[in-house]
Backbone atoms as SQL, in Angstrom:
CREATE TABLE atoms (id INTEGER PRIMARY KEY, chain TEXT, resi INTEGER, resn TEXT, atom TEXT, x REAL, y REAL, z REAL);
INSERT INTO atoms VALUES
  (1, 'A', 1, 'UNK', 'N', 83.466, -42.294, 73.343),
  (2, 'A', 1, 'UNK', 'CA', 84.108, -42.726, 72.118),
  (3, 'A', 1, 'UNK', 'C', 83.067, -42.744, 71.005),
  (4, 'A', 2, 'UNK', 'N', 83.531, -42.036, 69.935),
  (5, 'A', 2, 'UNK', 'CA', 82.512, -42.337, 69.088),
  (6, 'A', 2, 'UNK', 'C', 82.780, -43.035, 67.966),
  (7, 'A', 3, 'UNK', 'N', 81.354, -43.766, 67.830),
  (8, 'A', 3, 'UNK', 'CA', 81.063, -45.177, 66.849),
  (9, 'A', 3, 'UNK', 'C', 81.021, -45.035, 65.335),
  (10, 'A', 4, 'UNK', 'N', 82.529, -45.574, 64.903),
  (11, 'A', 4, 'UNK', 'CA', 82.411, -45.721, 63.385),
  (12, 'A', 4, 'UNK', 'C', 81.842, -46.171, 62.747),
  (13, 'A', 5, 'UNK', 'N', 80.717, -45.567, 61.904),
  (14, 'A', 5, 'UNK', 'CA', 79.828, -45.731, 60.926),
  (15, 'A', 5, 'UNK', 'C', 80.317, -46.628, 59.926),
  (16, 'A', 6, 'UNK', 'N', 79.668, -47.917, 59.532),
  (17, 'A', 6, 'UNK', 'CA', 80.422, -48.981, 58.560),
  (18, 'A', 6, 'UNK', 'C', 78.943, -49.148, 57.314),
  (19, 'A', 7, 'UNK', 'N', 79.812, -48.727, 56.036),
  (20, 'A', 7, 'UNK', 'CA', 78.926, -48.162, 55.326),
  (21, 'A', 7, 'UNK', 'C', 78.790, -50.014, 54.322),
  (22, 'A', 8, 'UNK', 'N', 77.967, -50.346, 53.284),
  (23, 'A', 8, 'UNK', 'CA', 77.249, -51.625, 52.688),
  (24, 'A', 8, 'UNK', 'C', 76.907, -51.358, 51.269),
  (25, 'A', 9, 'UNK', 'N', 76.944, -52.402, 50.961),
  (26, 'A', 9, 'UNK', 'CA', 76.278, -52.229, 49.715),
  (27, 'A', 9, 'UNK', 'C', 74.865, -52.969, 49.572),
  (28, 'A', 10, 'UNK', 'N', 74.189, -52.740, 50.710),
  (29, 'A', 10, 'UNK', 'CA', 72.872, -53.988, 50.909),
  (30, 'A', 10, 'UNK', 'C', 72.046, -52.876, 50.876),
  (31, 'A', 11, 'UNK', 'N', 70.193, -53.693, 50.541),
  (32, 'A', 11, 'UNK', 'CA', 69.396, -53.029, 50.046),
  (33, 'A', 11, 'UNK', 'C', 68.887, -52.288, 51.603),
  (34, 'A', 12, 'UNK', 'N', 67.689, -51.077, 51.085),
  (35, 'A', 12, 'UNK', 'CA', 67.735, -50.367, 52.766),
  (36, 'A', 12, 'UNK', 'C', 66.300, -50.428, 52.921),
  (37, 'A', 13, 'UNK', 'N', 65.472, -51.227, 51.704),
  (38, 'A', 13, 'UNK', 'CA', 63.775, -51.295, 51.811),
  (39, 'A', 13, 'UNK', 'C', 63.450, -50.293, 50.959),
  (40, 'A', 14, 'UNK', 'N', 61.918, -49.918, 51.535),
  (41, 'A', 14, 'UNK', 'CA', 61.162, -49.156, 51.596),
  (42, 'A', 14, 'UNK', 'C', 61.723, -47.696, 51.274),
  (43, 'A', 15, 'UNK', 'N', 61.327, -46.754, 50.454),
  (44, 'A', 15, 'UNK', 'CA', 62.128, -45.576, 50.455),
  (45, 'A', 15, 'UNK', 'C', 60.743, -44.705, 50.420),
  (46, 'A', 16, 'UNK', 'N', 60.813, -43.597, 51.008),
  (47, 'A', 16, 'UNK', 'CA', 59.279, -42.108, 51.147),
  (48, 'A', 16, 'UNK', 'C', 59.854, -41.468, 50.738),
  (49, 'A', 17, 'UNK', 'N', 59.662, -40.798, 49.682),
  (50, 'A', 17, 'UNK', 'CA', 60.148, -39.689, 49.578),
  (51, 'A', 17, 'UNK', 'C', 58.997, -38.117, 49.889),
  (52, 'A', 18, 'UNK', 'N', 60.225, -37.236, 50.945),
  (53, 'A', 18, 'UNK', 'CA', 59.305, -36.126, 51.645),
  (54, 'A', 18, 'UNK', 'C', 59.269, -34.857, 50.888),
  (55, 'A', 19, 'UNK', 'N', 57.942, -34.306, 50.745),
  (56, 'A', 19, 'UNK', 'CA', 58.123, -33.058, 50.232),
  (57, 'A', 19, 'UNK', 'C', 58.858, -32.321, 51.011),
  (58, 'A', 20, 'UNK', 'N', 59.535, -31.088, 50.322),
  (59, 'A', 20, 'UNK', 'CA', 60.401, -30.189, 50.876),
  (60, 'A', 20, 'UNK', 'C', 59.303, -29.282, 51.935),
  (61, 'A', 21, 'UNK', 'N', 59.330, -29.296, 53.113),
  (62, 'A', 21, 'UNK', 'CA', 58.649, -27.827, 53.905),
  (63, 'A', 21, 'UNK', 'C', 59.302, -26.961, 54.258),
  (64, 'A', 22, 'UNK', 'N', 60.667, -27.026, 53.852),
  (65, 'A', 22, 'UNK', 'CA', 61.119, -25.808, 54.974),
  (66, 'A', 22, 'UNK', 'C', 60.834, -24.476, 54.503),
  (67, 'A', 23, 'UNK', 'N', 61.178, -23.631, 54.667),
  (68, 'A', 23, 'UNK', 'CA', 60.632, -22.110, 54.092),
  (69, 'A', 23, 'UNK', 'C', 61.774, -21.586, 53.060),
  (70, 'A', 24, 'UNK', 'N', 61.886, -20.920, 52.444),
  (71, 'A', 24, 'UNK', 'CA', 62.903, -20.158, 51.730),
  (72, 'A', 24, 'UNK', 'C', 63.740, -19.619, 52.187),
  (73, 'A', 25, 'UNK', 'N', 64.999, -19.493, 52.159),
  (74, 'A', 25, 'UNK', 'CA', 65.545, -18.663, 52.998),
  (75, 'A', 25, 'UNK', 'C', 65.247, -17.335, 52.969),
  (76, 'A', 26, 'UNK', 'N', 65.024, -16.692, 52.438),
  (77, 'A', 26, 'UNK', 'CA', 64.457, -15.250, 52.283),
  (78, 'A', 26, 'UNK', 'C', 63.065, -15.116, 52.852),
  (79, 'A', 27, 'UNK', 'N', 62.695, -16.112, 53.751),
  (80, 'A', 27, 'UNK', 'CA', 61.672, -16.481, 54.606),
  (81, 'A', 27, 'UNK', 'C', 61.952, -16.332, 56.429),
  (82, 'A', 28, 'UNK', 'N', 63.592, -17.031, 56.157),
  (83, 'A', 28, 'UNK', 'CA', 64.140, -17.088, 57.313),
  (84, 'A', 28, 'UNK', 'C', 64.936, -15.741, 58.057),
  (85, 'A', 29, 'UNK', 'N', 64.514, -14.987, 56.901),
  (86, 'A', 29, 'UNK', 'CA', 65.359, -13.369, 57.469),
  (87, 'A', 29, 'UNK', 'C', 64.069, -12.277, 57.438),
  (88, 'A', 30, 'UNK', 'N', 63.847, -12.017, 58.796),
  (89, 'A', 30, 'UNK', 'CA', 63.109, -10.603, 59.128),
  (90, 'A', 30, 'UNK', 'C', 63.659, -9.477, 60.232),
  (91, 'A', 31, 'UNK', 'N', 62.852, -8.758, 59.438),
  (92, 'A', 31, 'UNK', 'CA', 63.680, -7.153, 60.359),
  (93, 'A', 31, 'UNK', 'C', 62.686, -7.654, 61.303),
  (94, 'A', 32, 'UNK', 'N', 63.663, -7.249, 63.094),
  (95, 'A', 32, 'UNK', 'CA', 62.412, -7.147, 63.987),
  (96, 'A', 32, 'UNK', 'C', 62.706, -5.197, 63.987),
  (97, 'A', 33, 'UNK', 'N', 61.618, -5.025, 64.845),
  (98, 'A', 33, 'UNK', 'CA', 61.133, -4.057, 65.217),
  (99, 'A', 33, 'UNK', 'C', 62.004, -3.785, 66.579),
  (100, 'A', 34, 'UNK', 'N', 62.876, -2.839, 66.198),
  (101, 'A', 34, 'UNK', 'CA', 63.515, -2.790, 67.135),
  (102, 'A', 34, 'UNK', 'C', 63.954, -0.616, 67.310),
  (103, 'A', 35, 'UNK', 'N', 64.091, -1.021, 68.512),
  (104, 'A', 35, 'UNK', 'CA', 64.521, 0.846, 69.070),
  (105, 'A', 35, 'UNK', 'C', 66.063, 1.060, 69.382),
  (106, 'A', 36, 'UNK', 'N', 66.731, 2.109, 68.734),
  (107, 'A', 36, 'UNK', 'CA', 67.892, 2.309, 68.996),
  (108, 'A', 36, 'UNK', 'C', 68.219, 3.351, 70.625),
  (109, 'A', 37, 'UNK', 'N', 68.743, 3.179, 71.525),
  (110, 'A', 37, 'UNK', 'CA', 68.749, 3.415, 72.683),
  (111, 'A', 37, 'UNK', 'C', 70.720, 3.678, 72.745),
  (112, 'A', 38, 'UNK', 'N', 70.753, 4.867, 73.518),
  (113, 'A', 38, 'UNK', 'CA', 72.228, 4.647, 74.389),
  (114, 'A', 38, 'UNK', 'C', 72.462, 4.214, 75.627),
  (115, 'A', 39, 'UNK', 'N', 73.066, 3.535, 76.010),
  (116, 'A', 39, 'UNK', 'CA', 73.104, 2.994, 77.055),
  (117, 'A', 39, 'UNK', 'C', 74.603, 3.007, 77.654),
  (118, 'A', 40, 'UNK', 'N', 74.734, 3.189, 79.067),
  (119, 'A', 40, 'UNK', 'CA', 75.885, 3.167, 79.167),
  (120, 'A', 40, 'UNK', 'C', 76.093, 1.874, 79.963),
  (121, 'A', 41, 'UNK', 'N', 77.252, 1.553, 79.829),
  (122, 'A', 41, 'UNK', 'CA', 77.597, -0.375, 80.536),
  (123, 'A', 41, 'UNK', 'C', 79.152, -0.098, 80.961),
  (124, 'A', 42, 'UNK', 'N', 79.603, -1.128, 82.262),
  (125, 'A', 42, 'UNK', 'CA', 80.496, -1.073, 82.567),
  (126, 'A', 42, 'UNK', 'C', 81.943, -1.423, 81.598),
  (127, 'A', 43, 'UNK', 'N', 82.395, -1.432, 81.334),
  (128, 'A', 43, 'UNK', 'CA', 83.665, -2.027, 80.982),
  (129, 'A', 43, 'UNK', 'C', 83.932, -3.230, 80.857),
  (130, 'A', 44, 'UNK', 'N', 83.820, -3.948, 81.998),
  (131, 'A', 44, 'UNK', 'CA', 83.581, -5.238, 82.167),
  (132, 'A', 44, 'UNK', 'C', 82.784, -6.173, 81.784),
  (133, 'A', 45, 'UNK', 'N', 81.420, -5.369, 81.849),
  (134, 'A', 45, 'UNK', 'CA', 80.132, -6.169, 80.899),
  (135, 'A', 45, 'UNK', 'C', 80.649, -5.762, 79.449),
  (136, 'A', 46, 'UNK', 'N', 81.310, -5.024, 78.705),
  (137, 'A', 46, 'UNK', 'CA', 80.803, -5.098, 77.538),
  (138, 'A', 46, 'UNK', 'C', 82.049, -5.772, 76.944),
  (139, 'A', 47, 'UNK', 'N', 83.253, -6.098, 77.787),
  (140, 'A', 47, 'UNK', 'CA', 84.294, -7.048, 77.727),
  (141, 'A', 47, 'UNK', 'C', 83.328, -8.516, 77.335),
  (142, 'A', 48, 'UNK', 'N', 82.758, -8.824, 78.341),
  (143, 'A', 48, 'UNK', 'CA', 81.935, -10.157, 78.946),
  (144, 'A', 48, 'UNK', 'C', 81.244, -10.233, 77.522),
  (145, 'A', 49, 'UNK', 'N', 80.778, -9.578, 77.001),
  (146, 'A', 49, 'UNK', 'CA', 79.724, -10.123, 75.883),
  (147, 'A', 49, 'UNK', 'C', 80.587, -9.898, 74.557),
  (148, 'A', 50, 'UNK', 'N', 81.789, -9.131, 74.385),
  (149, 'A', 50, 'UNK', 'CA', 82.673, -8.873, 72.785),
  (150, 'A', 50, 'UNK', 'C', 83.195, -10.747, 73.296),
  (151, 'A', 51, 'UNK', 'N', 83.415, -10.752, 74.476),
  (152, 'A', 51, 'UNK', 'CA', 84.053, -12.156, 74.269),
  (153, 'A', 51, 'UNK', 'C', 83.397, -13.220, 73.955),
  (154, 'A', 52, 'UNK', 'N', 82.290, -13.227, 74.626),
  (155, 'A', 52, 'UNK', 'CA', 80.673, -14.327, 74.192),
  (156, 'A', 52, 'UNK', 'C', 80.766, -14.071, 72.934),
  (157, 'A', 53, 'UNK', 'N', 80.555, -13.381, 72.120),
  (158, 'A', 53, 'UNK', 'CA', 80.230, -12.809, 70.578),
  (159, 'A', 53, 'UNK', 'C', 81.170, -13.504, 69.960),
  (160, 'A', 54, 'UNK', 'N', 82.437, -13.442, 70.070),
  (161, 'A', 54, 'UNK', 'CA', 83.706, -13.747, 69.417),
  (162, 'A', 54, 'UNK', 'C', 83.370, -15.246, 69.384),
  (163, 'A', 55, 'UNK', 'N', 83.136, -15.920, 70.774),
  (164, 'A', 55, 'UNK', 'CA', 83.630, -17.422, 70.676),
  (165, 'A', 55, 'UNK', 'C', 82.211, -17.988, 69.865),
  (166, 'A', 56, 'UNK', 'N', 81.370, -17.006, 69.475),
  (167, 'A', 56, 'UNK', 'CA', 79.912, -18.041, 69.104),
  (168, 'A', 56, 'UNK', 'C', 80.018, -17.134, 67.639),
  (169, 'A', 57, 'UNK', 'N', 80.993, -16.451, 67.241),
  (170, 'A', 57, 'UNK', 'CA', 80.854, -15.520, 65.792),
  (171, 'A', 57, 'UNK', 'C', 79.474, -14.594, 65.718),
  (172, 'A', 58, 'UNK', 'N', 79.277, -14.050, 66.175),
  (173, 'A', 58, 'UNK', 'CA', 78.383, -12.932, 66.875),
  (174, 'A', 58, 'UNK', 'C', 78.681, -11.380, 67.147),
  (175, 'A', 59, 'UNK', 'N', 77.769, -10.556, 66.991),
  (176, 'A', 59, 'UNK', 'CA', 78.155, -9.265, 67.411),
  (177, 'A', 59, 'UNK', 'C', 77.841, -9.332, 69.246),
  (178, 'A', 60, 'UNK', 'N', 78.440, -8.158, 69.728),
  (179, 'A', 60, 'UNK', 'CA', 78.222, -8.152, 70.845),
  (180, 'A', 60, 'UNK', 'C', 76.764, -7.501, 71.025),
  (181, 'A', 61, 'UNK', 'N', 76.129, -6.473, 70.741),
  (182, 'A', 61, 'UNK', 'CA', 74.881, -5.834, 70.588),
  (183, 'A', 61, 'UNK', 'C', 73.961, -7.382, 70.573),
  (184, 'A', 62, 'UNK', 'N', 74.153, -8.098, 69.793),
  (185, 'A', 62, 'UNK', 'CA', 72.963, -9.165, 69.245),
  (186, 'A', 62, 'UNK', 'C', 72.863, -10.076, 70.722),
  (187, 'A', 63, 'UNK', 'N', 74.241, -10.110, 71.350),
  (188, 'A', 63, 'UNK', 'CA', 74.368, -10.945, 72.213),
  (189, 'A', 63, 'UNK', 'C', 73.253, -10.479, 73.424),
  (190, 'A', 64, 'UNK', 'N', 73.551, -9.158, 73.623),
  (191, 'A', 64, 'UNK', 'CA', 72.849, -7.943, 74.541),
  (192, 'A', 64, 'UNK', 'C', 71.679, -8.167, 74.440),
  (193, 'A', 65, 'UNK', 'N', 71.039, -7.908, 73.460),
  (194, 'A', 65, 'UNK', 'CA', 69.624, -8.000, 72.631),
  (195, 'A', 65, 'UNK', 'C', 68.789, -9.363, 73.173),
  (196, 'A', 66, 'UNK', 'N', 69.791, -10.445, 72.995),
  (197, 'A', 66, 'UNK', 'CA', 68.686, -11.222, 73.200),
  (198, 'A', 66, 'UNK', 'C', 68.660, -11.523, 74.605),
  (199, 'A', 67, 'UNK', 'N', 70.016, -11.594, 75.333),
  (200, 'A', 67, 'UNK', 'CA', 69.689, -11.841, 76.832),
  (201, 'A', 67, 'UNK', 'C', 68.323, -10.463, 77.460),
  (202, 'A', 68, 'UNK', 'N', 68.773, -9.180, 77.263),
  (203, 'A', 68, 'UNK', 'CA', 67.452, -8.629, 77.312),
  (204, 'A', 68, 'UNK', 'C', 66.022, -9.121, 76.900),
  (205, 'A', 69, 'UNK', 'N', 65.905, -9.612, 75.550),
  (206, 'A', 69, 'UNK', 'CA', 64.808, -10.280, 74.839),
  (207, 'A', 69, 'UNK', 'C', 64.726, -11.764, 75.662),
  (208, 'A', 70, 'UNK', 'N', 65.424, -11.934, 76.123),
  (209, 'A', 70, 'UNK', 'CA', 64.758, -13.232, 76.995),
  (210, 'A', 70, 'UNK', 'C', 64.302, -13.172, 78.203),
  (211, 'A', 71, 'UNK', 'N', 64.809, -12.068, 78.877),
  (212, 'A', 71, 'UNK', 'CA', 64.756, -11.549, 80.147),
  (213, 'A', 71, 'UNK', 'C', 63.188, -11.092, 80.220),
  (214, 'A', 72, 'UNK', 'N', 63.026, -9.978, 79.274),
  (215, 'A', 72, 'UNK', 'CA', 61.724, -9.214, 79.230),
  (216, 'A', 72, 'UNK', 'C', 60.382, -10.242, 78.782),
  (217, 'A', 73, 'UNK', 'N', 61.036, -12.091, 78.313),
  (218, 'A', 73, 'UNK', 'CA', 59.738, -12.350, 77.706),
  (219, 'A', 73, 'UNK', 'C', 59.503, -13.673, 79.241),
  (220, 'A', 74, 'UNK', 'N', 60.647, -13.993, 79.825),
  (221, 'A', 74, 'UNK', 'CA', 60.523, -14.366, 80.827),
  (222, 'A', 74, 'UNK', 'C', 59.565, -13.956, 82.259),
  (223, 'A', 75, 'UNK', 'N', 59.815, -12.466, 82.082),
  (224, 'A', 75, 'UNK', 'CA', 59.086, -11.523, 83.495),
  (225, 'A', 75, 'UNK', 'C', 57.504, -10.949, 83.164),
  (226, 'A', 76, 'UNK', 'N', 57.612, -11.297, 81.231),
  (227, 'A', 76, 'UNK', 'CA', 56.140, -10.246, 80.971),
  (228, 'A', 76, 'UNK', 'C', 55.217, -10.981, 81.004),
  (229, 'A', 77, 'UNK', 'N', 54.702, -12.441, 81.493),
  (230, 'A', 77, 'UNK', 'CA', 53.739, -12.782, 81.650),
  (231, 'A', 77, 'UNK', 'C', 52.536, -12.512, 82.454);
C-alpha cells in the first residue's frame, strides 16, 4: 500500500543549494561505433525481441545490440 504524502506549511531548516552537474543533453547522445552485419534469426527470436521492444518502446535491433553488447562484455575479460 502506498503512503500518502501529507504536505505543511511548516518551516524545513537549513536549505544547500547544489550546483547543477549533470551534463547537457547533447552530452548524453553519442554515436557508438558500430558495424552493420546481416544476420539471419529464426522467426521466433525476432518475434521474442519486436515484442520486448514494443513493451519497453524500443526498436528491436537496439534490443539485439545490447543483449549481444552484454554478452560480449561479460565473456571478454
Amino acid at each position: 500500500m502506498k503512503k500518502k504524502i501529507k504536505y505543511s506549511d511548516e518551516k524545513i531548516g537549513k536549505v544547500e543549494v547544489v550546483k547543477d552537474f549533470l551534463p547537457k543533453p547533447e552530452d548524453l547522445v553519442f554515436k557508438e561505433d558500430t558495424v552493420k552485419v546481416t544476420l539471419n534469426l529464426s522467426r521466433a527470436s525476432i518475434e521474442f525481441f519486436k515484442e520486448v521492444a514494443r513493451k519497453h518502446g524500443s526498436q528491436y535491433q537496439k534490443v539485439i545490440r545490447s543483449l549481444l553488447d552484454n554478452y560480449t562484455s561479460h565473456y571478454s575479460e
